[in-house]
KOLLUM-991664 format. One line per field, with one value per residue (C-alpha): residue in three letters; residue number from 1; x negated, y, z negated. Coordinates in steps of 0.25 Angstrom, whole numbers, plus 5000, padded with zeros to 4 digits. Each point is the difference from the previous one (the first is absolute). Example, Ala and Ser with C-alpha at 12.3 -4.5 7.8 and 13.67 -1.06 7.14 Angstrom:
! residues 2
type: [ALA, SER]
seq: [1, 2]
xx: [4951, 4994]
yy: [4982, 5014]
zz: [4969, 5002]
END
This chain:
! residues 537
type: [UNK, UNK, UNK, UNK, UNK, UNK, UNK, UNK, UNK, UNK, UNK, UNK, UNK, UNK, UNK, UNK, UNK, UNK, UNK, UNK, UNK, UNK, UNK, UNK, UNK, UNK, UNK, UNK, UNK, UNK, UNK, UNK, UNK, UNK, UNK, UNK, UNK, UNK, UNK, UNK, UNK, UNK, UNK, UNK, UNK, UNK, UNK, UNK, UNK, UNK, UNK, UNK, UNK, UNK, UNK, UNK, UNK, UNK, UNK, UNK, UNK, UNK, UNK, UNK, UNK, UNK, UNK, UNK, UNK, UNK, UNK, UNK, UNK, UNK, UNK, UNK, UNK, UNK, UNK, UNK, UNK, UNK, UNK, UNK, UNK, UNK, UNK, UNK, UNK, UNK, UNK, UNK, UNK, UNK, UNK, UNK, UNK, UNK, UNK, UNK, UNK, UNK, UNK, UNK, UNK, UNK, UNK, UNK, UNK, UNK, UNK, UNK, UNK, UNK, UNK, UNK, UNK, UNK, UNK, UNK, UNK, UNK, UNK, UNK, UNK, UNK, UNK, UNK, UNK, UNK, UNK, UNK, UNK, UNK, UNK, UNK, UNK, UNK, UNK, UNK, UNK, UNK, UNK, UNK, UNK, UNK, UNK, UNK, UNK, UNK, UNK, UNK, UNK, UNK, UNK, UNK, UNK, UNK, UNK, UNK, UNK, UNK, UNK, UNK, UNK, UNK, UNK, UNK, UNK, UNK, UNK, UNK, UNK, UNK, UNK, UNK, UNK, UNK, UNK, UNK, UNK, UNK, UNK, UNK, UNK, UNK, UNK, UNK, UNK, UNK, UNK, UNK, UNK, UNK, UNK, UNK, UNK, UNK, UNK, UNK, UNK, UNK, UNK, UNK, UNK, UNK, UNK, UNK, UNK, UNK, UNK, UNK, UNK, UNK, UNK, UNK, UNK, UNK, UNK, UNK, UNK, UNK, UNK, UNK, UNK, UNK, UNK, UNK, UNK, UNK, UNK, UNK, UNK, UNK, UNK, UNK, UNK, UNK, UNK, UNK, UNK, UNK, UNK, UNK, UNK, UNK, UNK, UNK, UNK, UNK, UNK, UNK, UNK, UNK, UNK, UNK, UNK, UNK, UNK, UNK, UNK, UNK, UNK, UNK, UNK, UNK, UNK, UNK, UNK, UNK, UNK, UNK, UNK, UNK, UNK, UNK, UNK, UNK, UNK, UNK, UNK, UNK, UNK, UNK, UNK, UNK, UNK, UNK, UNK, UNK, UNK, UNK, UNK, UNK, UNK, UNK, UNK, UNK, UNK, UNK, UNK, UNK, UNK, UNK, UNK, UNK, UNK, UNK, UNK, UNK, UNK, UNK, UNK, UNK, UNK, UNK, UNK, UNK, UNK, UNK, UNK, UNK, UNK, UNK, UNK, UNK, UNK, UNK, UNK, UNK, UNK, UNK, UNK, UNK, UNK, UNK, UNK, UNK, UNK, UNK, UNK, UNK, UNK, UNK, UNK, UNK, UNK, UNK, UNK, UNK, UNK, UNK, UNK, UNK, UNK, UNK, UNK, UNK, UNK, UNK, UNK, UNK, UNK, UNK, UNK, UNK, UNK, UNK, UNK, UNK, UNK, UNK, UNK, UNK, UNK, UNK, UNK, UNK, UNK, UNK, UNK, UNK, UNK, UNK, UNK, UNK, UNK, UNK, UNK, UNK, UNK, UNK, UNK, UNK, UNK, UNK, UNK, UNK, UNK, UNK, UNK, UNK, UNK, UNK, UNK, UNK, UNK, UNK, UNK, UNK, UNK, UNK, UNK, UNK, UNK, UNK, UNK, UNK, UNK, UNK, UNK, UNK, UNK, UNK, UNK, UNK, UNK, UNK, UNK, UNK, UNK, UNK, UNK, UNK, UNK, UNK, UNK, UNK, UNK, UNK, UNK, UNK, UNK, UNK, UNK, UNK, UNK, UNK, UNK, UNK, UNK, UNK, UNK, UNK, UNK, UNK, UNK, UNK, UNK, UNK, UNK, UNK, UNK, UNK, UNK, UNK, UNK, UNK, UNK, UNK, UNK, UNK, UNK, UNK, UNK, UNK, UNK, UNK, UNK, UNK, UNK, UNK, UNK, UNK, UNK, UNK, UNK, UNK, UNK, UNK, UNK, UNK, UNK, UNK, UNK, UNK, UNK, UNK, UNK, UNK, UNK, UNK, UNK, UNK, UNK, UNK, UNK, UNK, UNK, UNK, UNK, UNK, UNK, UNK, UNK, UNK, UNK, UNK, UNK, UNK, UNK, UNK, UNK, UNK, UNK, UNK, UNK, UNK, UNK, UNK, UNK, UNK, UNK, UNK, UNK, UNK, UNK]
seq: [1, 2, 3, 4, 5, 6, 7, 8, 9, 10, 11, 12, 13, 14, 15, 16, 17, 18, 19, 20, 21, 22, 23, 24, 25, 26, 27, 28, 29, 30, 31, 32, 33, 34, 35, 36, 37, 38, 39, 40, 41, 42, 43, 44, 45, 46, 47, 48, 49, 50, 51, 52, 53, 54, 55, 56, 57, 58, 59, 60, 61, 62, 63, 64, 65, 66, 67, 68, 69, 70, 71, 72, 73, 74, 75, 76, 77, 78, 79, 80, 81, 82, 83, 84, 85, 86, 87, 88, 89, 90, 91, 92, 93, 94, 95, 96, 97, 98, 99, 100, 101, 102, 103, 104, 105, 106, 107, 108, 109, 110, 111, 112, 113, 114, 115, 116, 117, 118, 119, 120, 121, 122, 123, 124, 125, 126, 127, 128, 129, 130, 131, 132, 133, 134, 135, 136, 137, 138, 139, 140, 141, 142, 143, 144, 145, 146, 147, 148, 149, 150, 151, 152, 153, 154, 155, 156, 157, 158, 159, 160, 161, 162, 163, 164, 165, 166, 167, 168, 169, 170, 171, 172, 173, 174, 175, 176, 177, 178, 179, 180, 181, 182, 183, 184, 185, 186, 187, 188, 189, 190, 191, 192, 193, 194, 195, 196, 197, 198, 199, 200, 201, 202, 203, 204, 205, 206, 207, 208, 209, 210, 211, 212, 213, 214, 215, 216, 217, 218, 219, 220, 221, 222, 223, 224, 225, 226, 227, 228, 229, 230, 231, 232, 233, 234, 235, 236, 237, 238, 239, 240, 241, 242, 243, 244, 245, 246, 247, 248, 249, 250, 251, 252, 253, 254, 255, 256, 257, 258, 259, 260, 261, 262, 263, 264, 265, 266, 267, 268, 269, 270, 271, 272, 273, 274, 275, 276, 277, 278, 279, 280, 281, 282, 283, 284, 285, 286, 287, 288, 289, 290, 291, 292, 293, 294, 295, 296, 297, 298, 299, 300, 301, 302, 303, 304, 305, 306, 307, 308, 309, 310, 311, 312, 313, 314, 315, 316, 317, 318, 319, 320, 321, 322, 323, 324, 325, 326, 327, 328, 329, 330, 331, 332, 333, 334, 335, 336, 337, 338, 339, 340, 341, 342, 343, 344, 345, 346, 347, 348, 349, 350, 351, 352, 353, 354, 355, 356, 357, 358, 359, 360, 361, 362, 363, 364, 365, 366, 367, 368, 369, 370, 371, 372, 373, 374, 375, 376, 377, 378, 379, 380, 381, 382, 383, 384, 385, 386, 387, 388, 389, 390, 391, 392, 393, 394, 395, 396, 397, 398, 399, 400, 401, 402, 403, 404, 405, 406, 407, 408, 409, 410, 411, 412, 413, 414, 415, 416, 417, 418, 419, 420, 421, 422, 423, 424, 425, 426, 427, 428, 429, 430, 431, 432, 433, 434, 435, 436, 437, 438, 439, 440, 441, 442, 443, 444, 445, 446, 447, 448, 449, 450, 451, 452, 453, 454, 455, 456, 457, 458, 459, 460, 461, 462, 463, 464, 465, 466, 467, 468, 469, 470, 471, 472, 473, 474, 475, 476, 477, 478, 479, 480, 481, 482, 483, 484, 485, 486, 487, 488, 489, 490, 491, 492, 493, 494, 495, 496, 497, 498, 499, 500, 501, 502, 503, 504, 505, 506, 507, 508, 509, 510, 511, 512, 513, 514, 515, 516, 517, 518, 519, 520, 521, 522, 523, 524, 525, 526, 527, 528, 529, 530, 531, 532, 533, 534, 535, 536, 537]
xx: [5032, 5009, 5013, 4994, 4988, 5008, 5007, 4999, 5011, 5010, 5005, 5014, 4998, 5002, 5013, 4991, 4992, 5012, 5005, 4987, 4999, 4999, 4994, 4986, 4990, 4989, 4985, 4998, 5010, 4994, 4986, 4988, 4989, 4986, 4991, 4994, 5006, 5000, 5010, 5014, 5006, 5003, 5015, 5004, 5014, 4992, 4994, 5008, 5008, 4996, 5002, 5005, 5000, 4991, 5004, 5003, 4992, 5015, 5001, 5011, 4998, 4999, 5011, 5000, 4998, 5012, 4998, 5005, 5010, 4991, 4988, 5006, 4996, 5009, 5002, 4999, 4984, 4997, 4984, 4992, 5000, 4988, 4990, 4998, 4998, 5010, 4999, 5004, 5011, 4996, 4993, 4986, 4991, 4986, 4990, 4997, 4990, 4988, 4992, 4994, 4998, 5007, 5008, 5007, 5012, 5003, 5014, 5005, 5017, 5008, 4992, 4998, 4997, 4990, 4990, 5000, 4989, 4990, 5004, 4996, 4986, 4998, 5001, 4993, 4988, 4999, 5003, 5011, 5014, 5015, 5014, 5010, 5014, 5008, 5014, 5007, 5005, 4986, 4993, 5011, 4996, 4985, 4997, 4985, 4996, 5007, 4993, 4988, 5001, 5001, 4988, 4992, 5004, 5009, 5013, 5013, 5009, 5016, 5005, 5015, 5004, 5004, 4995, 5014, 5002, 5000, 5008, 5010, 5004, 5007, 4995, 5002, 4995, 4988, 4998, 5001, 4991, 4989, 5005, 4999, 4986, 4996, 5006, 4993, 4986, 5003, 5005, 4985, 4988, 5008, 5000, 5010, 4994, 4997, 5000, 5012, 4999, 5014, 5001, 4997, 4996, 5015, 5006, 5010, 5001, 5006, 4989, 4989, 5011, 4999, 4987, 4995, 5009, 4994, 4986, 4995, 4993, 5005, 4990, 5000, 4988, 4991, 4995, 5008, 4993, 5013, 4994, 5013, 5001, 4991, 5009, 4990, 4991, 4983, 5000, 4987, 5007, 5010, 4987, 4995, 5013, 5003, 4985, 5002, 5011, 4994, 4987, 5007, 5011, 4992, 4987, 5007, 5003, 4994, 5010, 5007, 5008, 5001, 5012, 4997, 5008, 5000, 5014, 5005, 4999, 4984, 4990, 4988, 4998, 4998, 4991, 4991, 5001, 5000, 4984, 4996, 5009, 4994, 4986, 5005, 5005, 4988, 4991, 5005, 5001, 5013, 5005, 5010, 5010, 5014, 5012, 4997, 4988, 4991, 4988, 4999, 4986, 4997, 4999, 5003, 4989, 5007, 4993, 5001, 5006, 5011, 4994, 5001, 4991, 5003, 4990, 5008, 5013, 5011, 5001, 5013, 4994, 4994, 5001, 4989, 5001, 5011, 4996, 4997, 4991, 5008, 4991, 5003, 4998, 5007, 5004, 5010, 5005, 5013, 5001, 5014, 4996, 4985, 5000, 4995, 5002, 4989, 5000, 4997, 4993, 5013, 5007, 5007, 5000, 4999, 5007, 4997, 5007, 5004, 5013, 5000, 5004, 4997, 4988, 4995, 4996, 5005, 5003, 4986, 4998, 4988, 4987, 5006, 4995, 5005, 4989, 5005, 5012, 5003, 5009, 5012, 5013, 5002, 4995, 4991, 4995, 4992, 4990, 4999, 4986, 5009, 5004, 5014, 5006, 5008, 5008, 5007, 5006, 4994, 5004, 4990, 4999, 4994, 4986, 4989, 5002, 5000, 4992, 4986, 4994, 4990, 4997, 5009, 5005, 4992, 5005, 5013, 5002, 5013, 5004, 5006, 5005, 5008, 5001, 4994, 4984, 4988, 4996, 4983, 4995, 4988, 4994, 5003, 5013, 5010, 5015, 5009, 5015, 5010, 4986, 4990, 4988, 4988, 4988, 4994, 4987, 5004, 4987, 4991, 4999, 4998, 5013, 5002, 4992, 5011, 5005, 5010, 5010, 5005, 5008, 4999, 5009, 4994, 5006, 4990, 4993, 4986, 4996, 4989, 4987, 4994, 4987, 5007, 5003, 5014, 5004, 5011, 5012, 5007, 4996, 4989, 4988, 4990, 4990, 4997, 4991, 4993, 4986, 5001, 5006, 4988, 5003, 5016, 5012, 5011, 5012, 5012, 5005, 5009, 5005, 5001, 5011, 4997, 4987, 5002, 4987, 4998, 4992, 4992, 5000, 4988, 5000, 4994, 5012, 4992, 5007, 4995, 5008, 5000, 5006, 5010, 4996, 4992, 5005, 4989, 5002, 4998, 4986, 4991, 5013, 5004, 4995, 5000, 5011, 5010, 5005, 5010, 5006, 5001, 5011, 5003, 5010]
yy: [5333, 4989, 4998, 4986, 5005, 5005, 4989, 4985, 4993, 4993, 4988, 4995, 4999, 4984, 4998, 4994, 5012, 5010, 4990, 5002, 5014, 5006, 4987, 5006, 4992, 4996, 5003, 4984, 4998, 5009, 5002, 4998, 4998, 4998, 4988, 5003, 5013, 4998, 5001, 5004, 5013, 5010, 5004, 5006, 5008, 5011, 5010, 5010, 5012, 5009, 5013, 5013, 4999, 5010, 5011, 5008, 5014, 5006, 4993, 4989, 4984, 4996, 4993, 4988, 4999, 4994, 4988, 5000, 4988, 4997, 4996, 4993, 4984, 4991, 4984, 5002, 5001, 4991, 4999, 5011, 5014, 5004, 5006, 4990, 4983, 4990, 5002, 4988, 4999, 5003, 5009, 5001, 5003, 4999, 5006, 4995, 4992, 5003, 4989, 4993, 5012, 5006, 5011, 5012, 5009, 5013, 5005, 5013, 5001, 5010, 5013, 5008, 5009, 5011, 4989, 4995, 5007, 4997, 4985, 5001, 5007, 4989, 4989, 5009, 5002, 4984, 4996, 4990, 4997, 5001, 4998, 5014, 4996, 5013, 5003, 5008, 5010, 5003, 4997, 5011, 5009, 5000, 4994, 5005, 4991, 4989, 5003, 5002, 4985, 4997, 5007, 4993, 4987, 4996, 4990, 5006, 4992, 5001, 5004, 5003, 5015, 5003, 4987, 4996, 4984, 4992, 4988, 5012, 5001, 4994, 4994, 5012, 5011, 4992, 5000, 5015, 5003, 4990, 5008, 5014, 5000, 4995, 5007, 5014, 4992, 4998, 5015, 5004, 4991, 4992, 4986, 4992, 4994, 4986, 4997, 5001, 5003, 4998, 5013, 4994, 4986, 4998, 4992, 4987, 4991, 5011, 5010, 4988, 4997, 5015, 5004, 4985, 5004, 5014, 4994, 5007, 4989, 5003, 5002, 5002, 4999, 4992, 5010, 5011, 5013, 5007, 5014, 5004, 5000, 5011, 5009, 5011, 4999, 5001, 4995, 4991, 4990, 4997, 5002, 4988, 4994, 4997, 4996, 4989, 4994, 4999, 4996, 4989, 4995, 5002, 4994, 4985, 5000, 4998, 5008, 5011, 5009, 5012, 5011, 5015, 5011, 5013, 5005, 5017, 5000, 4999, 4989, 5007, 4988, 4990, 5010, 4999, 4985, 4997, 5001, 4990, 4990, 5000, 4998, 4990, 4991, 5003, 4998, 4986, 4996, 5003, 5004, 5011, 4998, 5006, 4991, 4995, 4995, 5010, 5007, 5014, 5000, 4989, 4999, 4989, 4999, 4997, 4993, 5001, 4986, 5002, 4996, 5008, 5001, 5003, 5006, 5002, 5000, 4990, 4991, 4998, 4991, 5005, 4999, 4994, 4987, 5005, 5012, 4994, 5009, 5011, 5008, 5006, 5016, 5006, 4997, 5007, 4995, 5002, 5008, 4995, 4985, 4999, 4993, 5005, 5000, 4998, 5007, 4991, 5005, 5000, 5007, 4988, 5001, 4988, 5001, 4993, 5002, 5016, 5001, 4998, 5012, 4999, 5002, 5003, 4989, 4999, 5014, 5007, 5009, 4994, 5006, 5004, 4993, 4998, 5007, 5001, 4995, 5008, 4996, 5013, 5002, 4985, 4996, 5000, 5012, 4992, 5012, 4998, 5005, 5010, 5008, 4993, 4996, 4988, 4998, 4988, 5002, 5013, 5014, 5005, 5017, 5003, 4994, 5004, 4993, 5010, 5010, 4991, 5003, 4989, 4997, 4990, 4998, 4991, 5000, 5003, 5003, 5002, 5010, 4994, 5014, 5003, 4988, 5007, 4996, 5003, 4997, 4999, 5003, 4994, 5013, 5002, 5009, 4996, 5004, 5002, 4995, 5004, 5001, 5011, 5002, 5002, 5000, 4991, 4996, 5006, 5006, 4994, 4986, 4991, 4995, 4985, 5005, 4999, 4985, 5002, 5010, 4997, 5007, 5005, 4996, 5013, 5006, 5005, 4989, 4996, 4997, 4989, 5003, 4988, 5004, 4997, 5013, 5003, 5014, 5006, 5010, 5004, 4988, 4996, 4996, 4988, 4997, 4992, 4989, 5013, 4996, 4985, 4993, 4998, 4993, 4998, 5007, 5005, 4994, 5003, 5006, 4997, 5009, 4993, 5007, 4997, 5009, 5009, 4994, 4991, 4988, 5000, 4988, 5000, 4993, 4988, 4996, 5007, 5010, 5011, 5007, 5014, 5001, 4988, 4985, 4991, 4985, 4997, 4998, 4994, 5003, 4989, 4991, 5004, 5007, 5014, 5008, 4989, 5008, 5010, 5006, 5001, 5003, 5005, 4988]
zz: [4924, 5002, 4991, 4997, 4994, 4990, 4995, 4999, 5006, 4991, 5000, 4995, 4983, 4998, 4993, 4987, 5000, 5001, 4987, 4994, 5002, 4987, 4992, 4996, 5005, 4991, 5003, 4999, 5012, 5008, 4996, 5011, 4991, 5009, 4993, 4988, 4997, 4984, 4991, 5002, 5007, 4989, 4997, 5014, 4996, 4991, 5011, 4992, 5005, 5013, 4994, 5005, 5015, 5006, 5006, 5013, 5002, 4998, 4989, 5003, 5000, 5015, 5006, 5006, 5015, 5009, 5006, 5014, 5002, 5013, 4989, 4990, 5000, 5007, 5000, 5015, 4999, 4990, 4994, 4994, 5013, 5004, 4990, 4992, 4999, 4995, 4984, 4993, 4990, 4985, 4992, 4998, 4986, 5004, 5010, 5012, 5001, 5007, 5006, 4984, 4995, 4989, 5004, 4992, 5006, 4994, 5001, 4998, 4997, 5003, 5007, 5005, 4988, 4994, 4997, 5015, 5005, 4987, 5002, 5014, 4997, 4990, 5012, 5008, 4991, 4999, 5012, 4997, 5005, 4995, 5003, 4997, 4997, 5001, 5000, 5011, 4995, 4992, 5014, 5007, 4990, 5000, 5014, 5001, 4988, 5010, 5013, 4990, 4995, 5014, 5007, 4988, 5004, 4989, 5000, 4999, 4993, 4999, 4988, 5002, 5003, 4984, 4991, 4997, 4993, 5013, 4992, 4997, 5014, 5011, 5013, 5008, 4990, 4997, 5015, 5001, 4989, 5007, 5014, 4996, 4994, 5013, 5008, 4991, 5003, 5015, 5000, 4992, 5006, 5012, 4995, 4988, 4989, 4999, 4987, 4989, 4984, 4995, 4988, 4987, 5006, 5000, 5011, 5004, 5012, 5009, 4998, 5004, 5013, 5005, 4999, 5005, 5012, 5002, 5001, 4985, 4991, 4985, 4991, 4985, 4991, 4989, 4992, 4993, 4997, 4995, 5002, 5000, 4986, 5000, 5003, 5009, 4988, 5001, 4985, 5002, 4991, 5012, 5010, 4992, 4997, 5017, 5002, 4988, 5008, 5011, 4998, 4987, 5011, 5012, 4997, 4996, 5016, 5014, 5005, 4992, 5005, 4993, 4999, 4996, 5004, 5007, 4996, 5003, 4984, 5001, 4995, 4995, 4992, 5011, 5010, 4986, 4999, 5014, 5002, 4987, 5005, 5016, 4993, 4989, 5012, 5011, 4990, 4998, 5014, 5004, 5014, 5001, 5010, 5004, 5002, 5015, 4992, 5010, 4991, 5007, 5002, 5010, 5014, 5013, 5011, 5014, 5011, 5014, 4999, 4993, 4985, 4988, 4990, 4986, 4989, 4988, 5005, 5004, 5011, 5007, 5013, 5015, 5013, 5002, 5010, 5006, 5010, 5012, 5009, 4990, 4991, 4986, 5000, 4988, 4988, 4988, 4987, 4995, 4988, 4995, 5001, 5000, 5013, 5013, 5015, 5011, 5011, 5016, 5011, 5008, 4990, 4993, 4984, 4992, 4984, 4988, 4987, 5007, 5007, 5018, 5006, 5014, 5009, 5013, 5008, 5013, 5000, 5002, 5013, 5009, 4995, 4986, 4990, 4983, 4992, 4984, 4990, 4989, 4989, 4998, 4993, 4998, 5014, 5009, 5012, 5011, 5008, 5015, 5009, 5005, 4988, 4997, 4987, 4998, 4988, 4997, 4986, 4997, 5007, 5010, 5000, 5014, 5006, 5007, 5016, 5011, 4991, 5002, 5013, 5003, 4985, 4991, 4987, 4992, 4986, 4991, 4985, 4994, 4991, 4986, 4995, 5012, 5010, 5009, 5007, 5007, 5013, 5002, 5014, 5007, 4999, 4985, 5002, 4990, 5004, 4987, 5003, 4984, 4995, 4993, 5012, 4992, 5011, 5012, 5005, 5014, 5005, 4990, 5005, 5012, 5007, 4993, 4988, 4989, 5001, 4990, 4989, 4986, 4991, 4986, 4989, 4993, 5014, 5013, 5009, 5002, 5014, 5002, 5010, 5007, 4992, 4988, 4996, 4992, 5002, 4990, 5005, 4987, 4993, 4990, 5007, 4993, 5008, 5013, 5006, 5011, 5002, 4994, 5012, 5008, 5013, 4994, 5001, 4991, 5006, 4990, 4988, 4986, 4988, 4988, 4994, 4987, 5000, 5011, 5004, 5013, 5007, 5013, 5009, 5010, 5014, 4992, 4990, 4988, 4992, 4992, 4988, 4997, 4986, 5003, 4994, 5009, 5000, 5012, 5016, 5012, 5003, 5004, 5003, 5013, 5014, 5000, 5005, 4997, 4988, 5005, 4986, 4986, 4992, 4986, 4992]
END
């Protein structure tokens, strides 16, 4: 991984923002407030303590990890590093907004802690999004529940290493504190965080300057549960206590956004709450989002000439009008931004709203051709014909070339919980490079029979048959569109991370849902076999 990934470069702190620096900016001078998103942001400096910190398994607090002088941002490389787009200057109270539809965010402060994984079976259970901001020496101490947020396709957010008062420290220490919970979530999942809470919703001039210059976007929040206040109890008073808040503050906006916590110290209360308040705001029409605004649960639609089609998900622009005699071929989204990359048939890649890394175009072999982009370890890994891994931005682990005779490699997945991948062959072999190997279709199916892989936010991979059928290795299976096709053809696979389940897109741009959300398709709009991909967003 690059040194850049890690931190945004810095530019040289204007002398009124150093004279500023510990001014405490007010939520009116900073706020982004998207139209009509009701009444004012609550009182933002109440987030309330963070707790005991959690805990090594030898039962010290983790230390913070050294941050080589080689990474740490300079004024030389001025703009956000690669990882994440420009963020704008200011903080931010509502959520993002999603098309004209109301939209909710859920946050969760300070995690990981014991009720971490009830939170996330919560999200599971209803399908829905959210954002996690842990601090870093919580995540160093309990880095499965990170990597678990992660696989599932959750933000993570910064949330300083130990939750000091930001407008209590200088320039550089607040610097360090942004620095070193980045550097613990690059050490855990491969990829800094692009979104900053400042502890307690406290912060100045200097603290919107340095994370603006790492590339985070600060966000604080519009509804206050203050389930902190319950202390670890269940009590139901306190249950009902945090749903009151949010559905009384949350329900007067388009856009609330609300805080809860995770903290070491345990909040039963909010695992009971948390369900009443995702039905209160579904049932009254309400999107849920997480901060880059992307739902979770939808899906973009590549066509062969270069567009992308989004059905419930964010659009950030195509390619479209601008291949040539090029086709598109692949297509990934980024996780930390909610954009994506698309993949050319020379082996160029195309970037909107994700970070360019590089590509391959004028550097294929003759007779080797770019079959599959998927998004890793904050990049990108582009499969070649042959076997070969490419990564730009992301580590590669070993490939598959020379090991193929006279099949190919037709399709990669990437492995969230260890940054490593999966290679499909055109006979159905799948070739496991820093990743559990749970089966193949090697023997069982004719050679080009199995277009495409996908991976499981649950963990395993399914592998797609040109018959439609979506066969499971270590993962949860849902069905599959075998013996509906008739005359079509399955052509590619998505996960949708917020269910586990997946979407089907046949040679005709339709796409059918397996215990994901549809939000509708191509079919009937273009010729078939102009639809190469889908992809999860």
């Amino acid at each position: 991984m690059p040194a850049s990934r890690l931190f945004r470069a810095i530019g040289v702190l204007s002398i009124a923002a150093a004279l500023s620096g510990f001014i405490t900016a007010t939520p009116a001078a900073a706020s982004t407030t998207p139209p009509g998103s009701g009444g004012p942001a609550v009182s933002h400096n109440n987030e309330g303590p963070a707790g005991p910190p959690a805990l090594l398994p030898n039962g010290r607090v983790a230390a913070p990890p050294s941050v080589p002088n080689a990474l740490v941002p300079n004024a030389a490389a001025p703009g956000p590093a690669a990882g994440c787009v420009a963020a704008p200057y200011g903080a931010n109270y509502y959520a993002p907004p999603f098309g004209g539809a109301k939209t909710v965010a859920l946050t969760f402060d300070d995690g990981p802690g014991p009720s971490t994984q009830a939170i996330i079976s919560v999200l599971r259970r209803y399908g829905v999004t959210a954002t996690f901001f842990n601090i870093g020496q919580n995540a160093a101490a309990r880095p499965a529940l990170v990597r678990t947020e992660t696989a599932d396709g959750y933000l993570e957010g910064n949330h300083t290493w130990n939750h000091p008062n930001m407008t209590t420290l200088s320039s550089a220490a607040q610097g360090t504190q942004m620095d070193q919970a980045t550097a613990e979530q690059e050490s855990l999942i491969g990829w800094g965080p692009c979104a900053f809470r400042p502890p307690g919703g406290n912060y100045n001039a200097t603290t919107l300057s340095l994370a603006q210059q790492r590339g985070m976007k600060v966000w604080l929040w519009s509804v206050d549960t203050e389930d902190w206040k319950a202390n670890g109890s269940s009590s139901s008073s306190w249950v009902n206590r945090i749903i009151s808040l949010a559905e009384s503050e949350g329900g007067t906006q388009a856009h609330p956004l609300i805080l809860m916590h995770n903290a070491p110290s345990g909040d039963p209360a909010t695992v009971l709450a948390l369900p009443t308040i995702i039905r209160y705001f579904a049932s009254r029409g309400y999107t849920f989002v997480n901060l880059t605004g992307s739902t979770g649960n939808g899906y973009q639609v590549l066509t062969t000439n270069g567009g992308v089609h989004s059905f419930g998900a964010l659009s950030y622009g195509s390619a479209s009008g601008t291949l040539g005699s090029l086709k598109a071929v692949g297509l990934a989204v980024d996780p930390d931004t909610g954009g994506y990359w698309i993949l050319k048939s020379n082996g160029g890649v195309a970037n909107y709203n994700a970070p360019w890394y590089g590509s391959l175009a004028g550097h294929l072999s003759a007779g080797v051709k770019v079959t599959a982009i998927a998004a890793s370890h904050g990049g990108y890994l582009v499969l070649t014909s042959d076997g070969a891994v490419h990564g730009f931005g992301a580590p590669t682990h070993g490939d598959a070339k020379g090991t193929l005779g006279t099949g190919a490699a037709v399709g990669l997945a990437a492995d969230a919980a260890t940054g490593g991948y999966w290679i499909l062959k055109s006979n159905g072999g799948v070739a496991n490079y820093n990743a559990p190997w749970y089966g193949s279709l090697a023997g069982q199916i004719a050679s080009g029979a199995a277009p495409a892989i996908a991976a499981s936010p649950q963990g395993g991979y399914f592998v797609l048959t040109s018959n439609g059928g979506v066969h499971n290795f270590g993962a949860p299976w849902y069905g599959s569109a075998s013996g509906t096709l008739g005359s079509l053809k399955a052509v590619g696979l998505a996960v949708d991370n917020a269910t586990g389940g997946y979407w089907i897109l046949k040679s005709n741009g339709g796409v059918a849902g397996y215990h994901a959300p549809w939000h509708g398709s191509l079919a009937g709009q273009i010729a078939s076999g102009a639809a190469p991909a889908i992809a999860g967003a």
